[in-house]
NUFIFI-174824 format. One record per atom (N, C-alpha, C, CB): x, y, z; residue in three letters. Coordinates in pm, whole numbers, plus 50000, padded with zeros to 5 digits. Glycine has a CB too. Layout:
N
XYZAla;...
end
This chain:
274
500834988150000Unk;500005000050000Unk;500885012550000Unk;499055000050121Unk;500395022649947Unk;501145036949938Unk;500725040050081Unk;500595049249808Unk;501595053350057Unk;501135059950228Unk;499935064150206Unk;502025073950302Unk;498785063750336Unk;497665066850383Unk;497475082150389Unk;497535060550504Unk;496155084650357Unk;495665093350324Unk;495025099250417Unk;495145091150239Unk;494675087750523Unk;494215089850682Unk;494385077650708Unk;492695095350727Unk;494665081050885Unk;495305070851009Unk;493845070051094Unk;496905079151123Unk;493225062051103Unk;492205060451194Unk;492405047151302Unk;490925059151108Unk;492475047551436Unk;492875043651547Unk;492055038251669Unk;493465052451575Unk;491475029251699Unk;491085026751803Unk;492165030651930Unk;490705013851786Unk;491575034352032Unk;492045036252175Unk;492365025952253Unk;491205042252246Unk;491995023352349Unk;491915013552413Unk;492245001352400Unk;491165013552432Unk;493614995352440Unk;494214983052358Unk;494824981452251Unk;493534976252331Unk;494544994852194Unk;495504997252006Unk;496375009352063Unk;494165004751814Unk;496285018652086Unk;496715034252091Unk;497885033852224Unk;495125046452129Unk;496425028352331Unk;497475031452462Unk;497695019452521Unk;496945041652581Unk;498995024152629Unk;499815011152670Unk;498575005452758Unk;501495013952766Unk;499444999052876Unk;498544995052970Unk;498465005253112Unk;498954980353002Unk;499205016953071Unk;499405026253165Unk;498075037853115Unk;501145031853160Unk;497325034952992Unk;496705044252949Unk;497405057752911Unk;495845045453033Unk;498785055852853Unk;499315065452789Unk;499985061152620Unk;500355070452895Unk;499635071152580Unk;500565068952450Unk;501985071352453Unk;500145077352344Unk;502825060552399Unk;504415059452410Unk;505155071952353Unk;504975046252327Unk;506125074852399Unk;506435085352319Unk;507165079552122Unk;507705094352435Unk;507185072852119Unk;507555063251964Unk;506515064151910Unk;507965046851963Unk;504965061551978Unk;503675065051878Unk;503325073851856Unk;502665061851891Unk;503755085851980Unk;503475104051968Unk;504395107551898Unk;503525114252102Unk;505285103751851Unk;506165109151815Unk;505635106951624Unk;507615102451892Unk;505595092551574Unk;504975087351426Unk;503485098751390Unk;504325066751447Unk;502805097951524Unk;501925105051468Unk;501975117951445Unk;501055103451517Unk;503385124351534Unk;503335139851499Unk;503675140351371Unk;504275149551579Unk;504545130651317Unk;505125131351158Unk;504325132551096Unk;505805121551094Unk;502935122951047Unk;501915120450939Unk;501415131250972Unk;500985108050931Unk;500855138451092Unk;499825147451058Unk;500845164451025Unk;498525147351212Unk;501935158651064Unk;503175175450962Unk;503045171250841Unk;505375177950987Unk;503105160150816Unk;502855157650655Unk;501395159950587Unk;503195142250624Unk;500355161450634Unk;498775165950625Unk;498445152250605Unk;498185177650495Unk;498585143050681Unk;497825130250714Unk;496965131250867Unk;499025117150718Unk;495615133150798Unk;495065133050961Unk;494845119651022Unk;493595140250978Unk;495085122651150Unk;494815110851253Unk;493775111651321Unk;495735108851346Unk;492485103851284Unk;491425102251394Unk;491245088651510Unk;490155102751312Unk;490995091951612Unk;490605085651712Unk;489445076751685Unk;490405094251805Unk;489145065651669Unk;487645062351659Unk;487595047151782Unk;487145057851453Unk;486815049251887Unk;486615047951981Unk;485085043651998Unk;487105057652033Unk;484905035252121Unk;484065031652181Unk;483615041752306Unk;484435019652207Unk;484295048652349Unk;484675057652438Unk;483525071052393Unk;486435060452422Unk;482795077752460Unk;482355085952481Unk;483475099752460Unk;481775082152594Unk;482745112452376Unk;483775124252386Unk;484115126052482Unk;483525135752352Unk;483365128852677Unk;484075136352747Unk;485415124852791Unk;483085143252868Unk;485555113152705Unk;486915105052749Unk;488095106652671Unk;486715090252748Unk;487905117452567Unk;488715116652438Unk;490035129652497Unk;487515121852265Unk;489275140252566Unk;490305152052568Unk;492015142052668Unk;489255169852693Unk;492215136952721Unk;493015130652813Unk;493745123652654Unk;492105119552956Unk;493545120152584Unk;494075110852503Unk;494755121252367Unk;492795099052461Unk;493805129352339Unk;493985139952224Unk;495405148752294Unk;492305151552200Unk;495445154752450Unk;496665160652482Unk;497415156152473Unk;496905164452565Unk;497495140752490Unk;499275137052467Unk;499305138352369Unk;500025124152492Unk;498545137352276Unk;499275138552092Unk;499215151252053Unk;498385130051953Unk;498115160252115Unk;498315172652053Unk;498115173351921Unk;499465177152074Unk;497925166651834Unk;497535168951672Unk;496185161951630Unk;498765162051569Unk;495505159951728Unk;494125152651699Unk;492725164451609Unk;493505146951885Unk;491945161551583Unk;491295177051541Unk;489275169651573Unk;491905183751289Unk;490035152451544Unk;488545149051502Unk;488355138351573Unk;488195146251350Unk;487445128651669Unk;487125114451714Unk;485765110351697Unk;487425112351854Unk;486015103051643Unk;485055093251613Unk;484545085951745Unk;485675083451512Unk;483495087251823Unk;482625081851977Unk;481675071151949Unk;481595094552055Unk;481825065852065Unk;480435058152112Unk;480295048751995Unk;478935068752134Unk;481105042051925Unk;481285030351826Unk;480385038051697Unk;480545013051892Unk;480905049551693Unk;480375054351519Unk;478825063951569Unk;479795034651380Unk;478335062351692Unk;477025067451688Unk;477695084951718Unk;475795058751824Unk;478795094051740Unk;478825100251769Unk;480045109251693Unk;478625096751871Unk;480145120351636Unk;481495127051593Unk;481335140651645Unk;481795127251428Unk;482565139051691Unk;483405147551804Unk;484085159251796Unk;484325141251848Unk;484075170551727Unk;485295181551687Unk;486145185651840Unk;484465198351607Unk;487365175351860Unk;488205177052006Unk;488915191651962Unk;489585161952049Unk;488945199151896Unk;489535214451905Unk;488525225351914Unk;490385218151777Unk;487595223151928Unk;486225231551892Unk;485645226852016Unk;485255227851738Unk;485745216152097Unk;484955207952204Unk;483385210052142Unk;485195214852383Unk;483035202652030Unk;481805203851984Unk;481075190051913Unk;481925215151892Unk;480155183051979Unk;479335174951932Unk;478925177151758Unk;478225176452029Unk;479385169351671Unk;479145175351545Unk;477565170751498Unk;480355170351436Unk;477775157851560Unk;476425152651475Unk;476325136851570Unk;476775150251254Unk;475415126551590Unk;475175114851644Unk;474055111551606Unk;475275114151767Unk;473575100151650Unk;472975089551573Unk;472145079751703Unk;474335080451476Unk;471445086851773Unk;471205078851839Unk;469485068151902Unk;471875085951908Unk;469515058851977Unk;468835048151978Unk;467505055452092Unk;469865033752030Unk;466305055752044Unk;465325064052081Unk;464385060152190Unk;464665066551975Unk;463755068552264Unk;462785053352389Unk;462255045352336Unk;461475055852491Unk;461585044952223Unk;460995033552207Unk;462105021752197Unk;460105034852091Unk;463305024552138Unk;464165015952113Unk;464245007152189Unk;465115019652097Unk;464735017352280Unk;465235012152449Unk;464515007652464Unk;465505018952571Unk;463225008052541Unk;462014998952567Unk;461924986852493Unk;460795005652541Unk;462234986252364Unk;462014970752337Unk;463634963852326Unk;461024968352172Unk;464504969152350Unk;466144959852408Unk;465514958552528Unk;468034968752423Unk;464834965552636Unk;464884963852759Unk;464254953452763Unk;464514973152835Unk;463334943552661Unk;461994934352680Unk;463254922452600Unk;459994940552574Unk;464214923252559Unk;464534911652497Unk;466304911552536Unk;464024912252320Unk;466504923152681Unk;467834917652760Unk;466934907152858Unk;468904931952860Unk;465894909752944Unk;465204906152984Unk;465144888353000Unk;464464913152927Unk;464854885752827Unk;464494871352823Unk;465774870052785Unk;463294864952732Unk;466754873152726Unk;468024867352701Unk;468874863752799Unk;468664874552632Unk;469484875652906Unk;469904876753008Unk;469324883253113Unk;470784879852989Unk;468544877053194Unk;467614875153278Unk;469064879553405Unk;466664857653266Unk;468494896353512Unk;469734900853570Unk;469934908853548Unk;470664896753561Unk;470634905053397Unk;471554916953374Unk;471164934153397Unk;471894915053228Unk;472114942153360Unk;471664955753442Unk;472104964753325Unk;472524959553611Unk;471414975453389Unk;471684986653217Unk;471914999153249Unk;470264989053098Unk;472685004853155Unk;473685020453141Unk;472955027453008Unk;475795017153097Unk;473265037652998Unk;473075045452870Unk;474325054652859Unk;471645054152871Unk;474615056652751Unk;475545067852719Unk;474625078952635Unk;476895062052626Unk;474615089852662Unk;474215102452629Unk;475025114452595Unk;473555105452716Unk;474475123952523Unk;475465137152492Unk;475085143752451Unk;476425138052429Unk;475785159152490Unk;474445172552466Unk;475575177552377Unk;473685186052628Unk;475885191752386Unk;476605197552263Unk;478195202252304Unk;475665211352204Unk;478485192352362Unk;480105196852428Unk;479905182052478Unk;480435213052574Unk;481875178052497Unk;481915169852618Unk;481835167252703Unk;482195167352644Unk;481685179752816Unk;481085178252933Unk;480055188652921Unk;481995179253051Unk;479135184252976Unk;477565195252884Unk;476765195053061Unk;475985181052684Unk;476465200053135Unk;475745198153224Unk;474475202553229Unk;476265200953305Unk;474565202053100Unk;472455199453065Unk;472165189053028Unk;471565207752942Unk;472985180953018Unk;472785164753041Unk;473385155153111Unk;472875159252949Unk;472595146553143Unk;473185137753260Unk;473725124453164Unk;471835132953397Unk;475075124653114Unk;475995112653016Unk;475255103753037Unk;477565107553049Unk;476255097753152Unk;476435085053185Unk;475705079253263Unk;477395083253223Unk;474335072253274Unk;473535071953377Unk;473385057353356Unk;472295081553379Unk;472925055253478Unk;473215035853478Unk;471795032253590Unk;475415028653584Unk;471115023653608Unk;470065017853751Unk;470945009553814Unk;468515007753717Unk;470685016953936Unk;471265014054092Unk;472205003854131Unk;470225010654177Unk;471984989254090Unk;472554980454086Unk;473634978253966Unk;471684972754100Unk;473914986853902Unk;475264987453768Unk;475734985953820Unk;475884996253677Unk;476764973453776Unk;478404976353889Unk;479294980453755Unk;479354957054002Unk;479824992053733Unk;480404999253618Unk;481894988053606Unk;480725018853658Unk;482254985653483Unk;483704977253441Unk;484634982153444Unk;483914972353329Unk;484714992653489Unk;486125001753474Unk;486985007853627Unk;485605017053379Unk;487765003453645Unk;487955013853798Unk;487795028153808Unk;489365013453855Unk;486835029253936Unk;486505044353965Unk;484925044854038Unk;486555053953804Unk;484765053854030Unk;483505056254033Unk;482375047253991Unk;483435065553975Unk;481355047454024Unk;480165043153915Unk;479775053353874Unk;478945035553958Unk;478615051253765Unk;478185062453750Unk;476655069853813Unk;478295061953626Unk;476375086053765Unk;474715082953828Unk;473735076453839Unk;474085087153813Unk;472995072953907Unk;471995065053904Unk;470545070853870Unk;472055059154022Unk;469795061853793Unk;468205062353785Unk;467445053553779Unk;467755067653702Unk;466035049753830Unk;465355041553797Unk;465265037853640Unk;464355044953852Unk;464925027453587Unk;465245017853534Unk;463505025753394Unk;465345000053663Unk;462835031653474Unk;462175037953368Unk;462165049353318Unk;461285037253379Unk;463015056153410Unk;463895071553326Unk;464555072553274Unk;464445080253360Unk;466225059753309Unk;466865052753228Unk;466775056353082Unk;466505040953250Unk;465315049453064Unk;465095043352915Unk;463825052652849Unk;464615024752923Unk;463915066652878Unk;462815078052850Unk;463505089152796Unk;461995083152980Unk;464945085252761Unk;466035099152698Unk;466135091252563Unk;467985103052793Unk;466415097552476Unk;467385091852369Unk;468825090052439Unk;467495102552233Unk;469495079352378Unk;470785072052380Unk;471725069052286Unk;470615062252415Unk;472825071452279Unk;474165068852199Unk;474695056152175Unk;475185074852259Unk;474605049652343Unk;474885036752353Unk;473775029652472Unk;476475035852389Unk;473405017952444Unk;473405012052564Unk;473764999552633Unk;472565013052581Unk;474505002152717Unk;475624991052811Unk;474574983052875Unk;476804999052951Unk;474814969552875Unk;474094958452918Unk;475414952152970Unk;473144950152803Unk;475094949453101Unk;475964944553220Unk;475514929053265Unk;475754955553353Unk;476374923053266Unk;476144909153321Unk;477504902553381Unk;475564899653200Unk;477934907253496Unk;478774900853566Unk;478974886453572Unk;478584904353666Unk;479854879253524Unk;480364864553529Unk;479594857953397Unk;479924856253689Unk;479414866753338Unk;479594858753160Unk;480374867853092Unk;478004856753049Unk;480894863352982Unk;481044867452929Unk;480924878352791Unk;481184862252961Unk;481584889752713Unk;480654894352603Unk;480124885852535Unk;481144901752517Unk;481204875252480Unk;481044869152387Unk;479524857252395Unk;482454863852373Unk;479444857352524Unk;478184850652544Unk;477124857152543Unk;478104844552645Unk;477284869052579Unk;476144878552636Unk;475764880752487Unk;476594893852742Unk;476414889052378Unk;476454890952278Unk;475504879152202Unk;477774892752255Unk;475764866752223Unk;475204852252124Unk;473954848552151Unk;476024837852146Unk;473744851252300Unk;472324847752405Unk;471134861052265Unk;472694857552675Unk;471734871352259Unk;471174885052313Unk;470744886252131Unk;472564899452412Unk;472164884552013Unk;471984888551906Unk;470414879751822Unk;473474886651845Unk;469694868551844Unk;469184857451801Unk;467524867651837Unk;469774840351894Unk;467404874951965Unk;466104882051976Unk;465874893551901Unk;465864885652100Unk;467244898951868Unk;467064915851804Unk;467354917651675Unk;468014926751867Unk;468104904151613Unk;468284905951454Unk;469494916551431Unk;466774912051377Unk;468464921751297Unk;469444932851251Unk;468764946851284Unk;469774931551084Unk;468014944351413Unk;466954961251444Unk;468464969451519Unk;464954959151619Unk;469324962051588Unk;470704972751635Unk;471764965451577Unk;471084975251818Unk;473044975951624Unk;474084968151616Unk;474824964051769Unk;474974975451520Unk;475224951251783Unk;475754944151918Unk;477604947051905Unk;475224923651916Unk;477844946152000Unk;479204945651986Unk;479674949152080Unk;479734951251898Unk;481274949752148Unk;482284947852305Unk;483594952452262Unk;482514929652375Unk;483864959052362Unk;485284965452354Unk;486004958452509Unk;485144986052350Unk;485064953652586Unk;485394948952731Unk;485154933452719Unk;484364956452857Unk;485954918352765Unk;485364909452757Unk;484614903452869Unk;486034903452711Unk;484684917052999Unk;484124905153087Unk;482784908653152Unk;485154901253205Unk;481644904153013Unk;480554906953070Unk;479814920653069Unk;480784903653179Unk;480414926752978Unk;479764939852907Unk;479654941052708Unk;480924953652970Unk;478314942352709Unk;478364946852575Unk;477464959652575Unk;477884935352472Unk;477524963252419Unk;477144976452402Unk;476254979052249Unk;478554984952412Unk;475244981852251Unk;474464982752155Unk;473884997152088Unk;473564975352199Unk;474154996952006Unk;473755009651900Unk;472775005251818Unk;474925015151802Unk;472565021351759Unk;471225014651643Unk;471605011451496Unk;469905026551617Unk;470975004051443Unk;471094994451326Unk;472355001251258Unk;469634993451222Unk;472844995051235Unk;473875005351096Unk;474575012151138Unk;473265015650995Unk;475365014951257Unk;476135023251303Unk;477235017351346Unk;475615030151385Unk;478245016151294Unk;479695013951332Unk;480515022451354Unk;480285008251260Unk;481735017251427Unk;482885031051366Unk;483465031551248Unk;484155032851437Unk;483225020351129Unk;483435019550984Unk;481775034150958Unk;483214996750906Unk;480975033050975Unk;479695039250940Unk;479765056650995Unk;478365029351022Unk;480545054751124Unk;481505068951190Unk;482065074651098Unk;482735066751291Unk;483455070351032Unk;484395069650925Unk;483675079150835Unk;484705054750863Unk;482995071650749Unk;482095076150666Unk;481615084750718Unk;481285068950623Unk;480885091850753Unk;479735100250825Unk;480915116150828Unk;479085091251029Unk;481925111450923Unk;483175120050898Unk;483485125650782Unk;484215114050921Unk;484105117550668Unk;484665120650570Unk;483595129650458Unk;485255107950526Unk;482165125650501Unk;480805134550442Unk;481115146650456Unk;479385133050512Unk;481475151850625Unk;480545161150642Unk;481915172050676Unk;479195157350765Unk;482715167950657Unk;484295172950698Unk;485305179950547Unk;485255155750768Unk;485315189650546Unk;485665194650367Unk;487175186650317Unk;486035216650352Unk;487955187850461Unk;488995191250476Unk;489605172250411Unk;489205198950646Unk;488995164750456Unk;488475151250409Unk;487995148650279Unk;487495147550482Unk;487985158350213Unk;486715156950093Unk;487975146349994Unk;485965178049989Unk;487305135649910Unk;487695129849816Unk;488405118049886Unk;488405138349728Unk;489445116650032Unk;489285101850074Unk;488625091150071Unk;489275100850146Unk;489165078649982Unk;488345067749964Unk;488995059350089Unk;488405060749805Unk;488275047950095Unk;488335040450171Unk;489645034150194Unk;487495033950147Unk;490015025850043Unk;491315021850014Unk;492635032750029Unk;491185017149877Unk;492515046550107Unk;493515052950149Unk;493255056750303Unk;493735064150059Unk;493055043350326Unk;492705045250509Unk;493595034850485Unk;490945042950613Unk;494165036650657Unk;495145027950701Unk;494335031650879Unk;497135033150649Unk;493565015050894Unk;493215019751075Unk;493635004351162Unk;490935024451111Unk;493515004351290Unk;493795000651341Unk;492994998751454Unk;494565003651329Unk;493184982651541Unk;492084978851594Unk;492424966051700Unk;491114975651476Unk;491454962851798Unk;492274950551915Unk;490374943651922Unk;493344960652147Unk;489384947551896Unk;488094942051985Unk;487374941351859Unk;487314952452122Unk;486244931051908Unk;485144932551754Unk;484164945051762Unk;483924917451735Unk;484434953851832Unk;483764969351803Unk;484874974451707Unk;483554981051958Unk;485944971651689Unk;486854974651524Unk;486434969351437Unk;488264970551498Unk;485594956451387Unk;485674944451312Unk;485164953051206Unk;484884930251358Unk;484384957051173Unk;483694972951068Unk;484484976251034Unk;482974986351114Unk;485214988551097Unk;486674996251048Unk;487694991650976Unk;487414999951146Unk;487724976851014Unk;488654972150984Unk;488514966850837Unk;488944964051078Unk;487444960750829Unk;487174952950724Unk;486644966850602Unk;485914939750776Unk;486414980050639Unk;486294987850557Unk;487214997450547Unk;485314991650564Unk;488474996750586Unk;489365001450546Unk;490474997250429Unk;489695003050638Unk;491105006850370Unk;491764996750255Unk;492934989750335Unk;492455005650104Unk;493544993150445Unk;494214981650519Unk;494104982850680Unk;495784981150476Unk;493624973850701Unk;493274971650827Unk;494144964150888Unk;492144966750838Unk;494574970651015Unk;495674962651109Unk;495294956751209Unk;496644969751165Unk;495364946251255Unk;495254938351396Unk;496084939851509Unk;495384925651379Unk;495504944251655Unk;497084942151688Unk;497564930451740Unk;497554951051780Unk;498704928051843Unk;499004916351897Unk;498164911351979Unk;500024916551949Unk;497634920752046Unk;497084912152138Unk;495294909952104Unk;497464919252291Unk;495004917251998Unk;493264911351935Unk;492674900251955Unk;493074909851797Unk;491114904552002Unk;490634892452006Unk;490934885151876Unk;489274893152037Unk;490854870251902Unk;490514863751780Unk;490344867051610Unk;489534860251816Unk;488514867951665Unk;487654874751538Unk;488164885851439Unk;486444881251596Unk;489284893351558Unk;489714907951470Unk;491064902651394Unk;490144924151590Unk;491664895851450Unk;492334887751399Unk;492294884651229Unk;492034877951478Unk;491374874851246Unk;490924868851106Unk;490654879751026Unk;489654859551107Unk;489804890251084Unk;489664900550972Unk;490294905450898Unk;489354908450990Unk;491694909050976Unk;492374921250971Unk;493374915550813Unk;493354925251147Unk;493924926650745Unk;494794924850629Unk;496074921650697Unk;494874937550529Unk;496484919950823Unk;497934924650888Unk;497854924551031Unk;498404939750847Unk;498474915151126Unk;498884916551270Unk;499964924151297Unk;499154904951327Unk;499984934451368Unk;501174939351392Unk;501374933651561Unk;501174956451359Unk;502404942151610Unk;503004937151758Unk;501484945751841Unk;505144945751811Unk;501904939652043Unk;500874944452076Unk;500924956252138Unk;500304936952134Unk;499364960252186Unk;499814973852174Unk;501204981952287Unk;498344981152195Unk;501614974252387Unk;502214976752450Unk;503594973052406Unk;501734973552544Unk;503684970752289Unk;504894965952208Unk;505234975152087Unk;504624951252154Unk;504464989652083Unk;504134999151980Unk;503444996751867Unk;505095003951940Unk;502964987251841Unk;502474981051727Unk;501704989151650Unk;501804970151755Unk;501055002551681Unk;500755013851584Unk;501735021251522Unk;500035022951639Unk;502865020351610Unk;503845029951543Unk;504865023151453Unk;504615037851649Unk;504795005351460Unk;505344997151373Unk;505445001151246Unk;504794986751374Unk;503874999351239Unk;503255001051132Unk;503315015251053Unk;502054997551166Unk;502725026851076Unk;502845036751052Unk;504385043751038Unk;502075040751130Unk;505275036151079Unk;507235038551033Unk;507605033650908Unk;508465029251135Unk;506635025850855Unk;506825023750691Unk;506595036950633Unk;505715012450616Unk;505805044050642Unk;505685056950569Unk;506165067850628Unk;504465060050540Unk;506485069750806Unk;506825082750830Unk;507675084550947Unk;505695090350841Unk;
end
């Protein structure tokens, strides 16, 4: 492949170590491509107000791709551009068929007003019993029918001591193709958007509505990826990288394994051209 025309990047498991920082060998590749006018987007599972922490160490970010494609982000502008998101009624009928699938399980929403931190909306809201996957905090709480009375970006379905990959198989057989399913976490969290929305469908949506983008095809993407919330991106990019440590599935997809991510394996890759 020639050099890329754009660098698009998953976070989490691709980007950063296990310290949640980017190496200075990958900050460093990416300051090159984007002096050369190769932009680098972020495209993430991650909600905007999680993106500014990640965009400072690189300092050359402009654009992220959120919430697995349902959301685009302008990180220099701190401005919600546009999202895509899953409506009450939606919610109300995932809520009738987590129910019979995974009987338990507990539920989150991701939300977003017109900034990353917007306090005319309440993000991250979860019912009482969420035990959140991440260290820290949980998040706010609401009953379980206010919950599901906002529009939503994402919604997190929690099931402690299964797995995604189960939760995901139980769960995909009731809902078809009315959302899209998919995990960036394996233990016992997945995350559902509405029909047709990936971060491959993000990508796109970006390159629409962005001038600066205008005329990038697909086959001059070069992105990168570790979970099957990449498996989209990947497979719609003209080369898609795996990293070392990828599930499986992303694996098979991918055009190319590189090292893992704590082994630089973005910046492997991206030192062929810069």
């Amino acid at each position: 492949m020639e050099a890329p025309r754009l660098v698009a990047s998953d976070v989490d498991g691709t980007l950063l170590g296990e310290d949640h920082e980017v190496s200075p060998r990958t900050a460093a590749v990416v300051g090159r491509l984007v002096a050369g006018g190769v932009p680098f987007v972020l495209v993430t599972g991650r909600p905007p107000r999680w993106i500014p922490p990640v965009a400072t160490q690189l300092g050359v970010v402009r654009y992220a791709v959120c919430a697995n494609g349902a959301v685009l982000y302008d990180v220099e502008a701190d401005r919600i551009v546009g999202s895509r998101p899953l409506h009450p009624e939606d919610l109300v009928r995932l809520e009738e068929a987590v129910a019979e699938a995974l009987p338990g399980a507990t539920l989150g929403v991701e939300r977003v007003g017109e900034h990353a931190f917007d306090d005319q909306v309440a993000q991250f809201v979860a019912e009482p019993d969420y035990e959140h996957a991440w260290p820290g905090g949980g998040p706010p709480t609401e009953a379980r029918d206010r919950l599901l009375a906002h529009p939503a970006v994402k919604l997190l379905v929690r099931a402690k001591g299964l797995s995604s990959d189960a939760m995901a198989a139980a769960l995909e057989p009731l809902v078809g193709d009315t959302v899209d399913i998919t995990f960036s976490h394996p233990g016992g969290l997945i995350e559902v958007a509405p029909a047709g929305v990936s971060k491959a469908t993000g990508l796109v949506d970006l390159l629409e509505r962005t001038p600066e983008f205008a005329g990038i095809t697909p086959d001059e993407v070069v992105a990168f990826g570790d979970m099957p919330n990449d498996l989209a991106m990947l497979r719609w990019a003209g080369h898609g990288v795996a990293m070392g440590n990828a599930h499986p599935e992303v694996v098979a997809a991918a055009d190319e394994t590189t090292a893992t991510n704590v082994d630089d394996g973005v910046a492997l890759v991206l030192e062929r051209w810069f």
